[in-house]
C-alpha positions as CSV (number, residue, x, y, z in Angstrom):
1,X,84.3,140.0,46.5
2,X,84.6,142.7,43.5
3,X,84.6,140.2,40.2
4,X,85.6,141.3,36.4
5,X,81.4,140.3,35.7
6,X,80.1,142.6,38.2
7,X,82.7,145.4,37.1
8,X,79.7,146.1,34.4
9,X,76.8,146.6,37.1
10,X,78.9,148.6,39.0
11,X,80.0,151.2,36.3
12,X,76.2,151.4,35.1
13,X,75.1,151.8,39.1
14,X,77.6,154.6,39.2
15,X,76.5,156.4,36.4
16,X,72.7,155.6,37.5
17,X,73.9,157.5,40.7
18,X,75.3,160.5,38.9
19,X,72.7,161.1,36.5
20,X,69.9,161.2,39.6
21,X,72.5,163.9,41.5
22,X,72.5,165.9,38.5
23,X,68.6,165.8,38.0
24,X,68.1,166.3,41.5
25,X,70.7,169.4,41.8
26,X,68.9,171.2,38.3
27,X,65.0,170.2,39.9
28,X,64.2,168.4,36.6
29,X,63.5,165.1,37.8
30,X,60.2,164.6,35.8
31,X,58.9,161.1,35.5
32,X,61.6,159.7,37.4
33,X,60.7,161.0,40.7
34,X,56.9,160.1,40.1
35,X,58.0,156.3,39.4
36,X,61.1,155.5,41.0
37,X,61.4,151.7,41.7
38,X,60.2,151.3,37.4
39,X,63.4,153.2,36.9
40,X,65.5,151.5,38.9
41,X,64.0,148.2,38.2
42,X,64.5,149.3,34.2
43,X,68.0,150.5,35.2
44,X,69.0,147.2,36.5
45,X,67.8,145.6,33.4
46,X,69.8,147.4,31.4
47,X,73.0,146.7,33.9
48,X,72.4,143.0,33.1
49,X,72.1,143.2,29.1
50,X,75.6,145.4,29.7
51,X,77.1,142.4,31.9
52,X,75.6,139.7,29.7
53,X,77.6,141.7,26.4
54,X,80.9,142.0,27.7
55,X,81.0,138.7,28.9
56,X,79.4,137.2,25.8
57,X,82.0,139.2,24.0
58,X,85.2,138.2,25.6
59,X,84.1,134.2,25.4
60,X,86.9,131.6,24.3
């Protein structure tokens, strides 16, 4: 079941998604292509700092 605190990951898996079409459509893939789990495993980092903001900011 979709929940408001995965909305966050989501969004930022999205624009993950996007942003490795468009460097694989313009051949410019670079570093990412020669170390692709580091990326993703950075990228899911990042999706949890993102999560862990908006729900520390909308606290009571």
């Amino acid at each position: 079941m979709l929940t408001r605190q995965r909305l966050p990951d989501i969004i930022v898996i999205a624009v993950l998604g996007l942003f490795l079409i468009l460097l694989n459509y313009t051949g410019k893939t670079g570093i990412i292509s020669d170390f692709p789990f580091i990326f993703l495993l950075i990228m899911y980092f990042v999706g949890r700092a993102v999560t862990w903001y908006i729900i520390s900011q909308h606290e009571e």
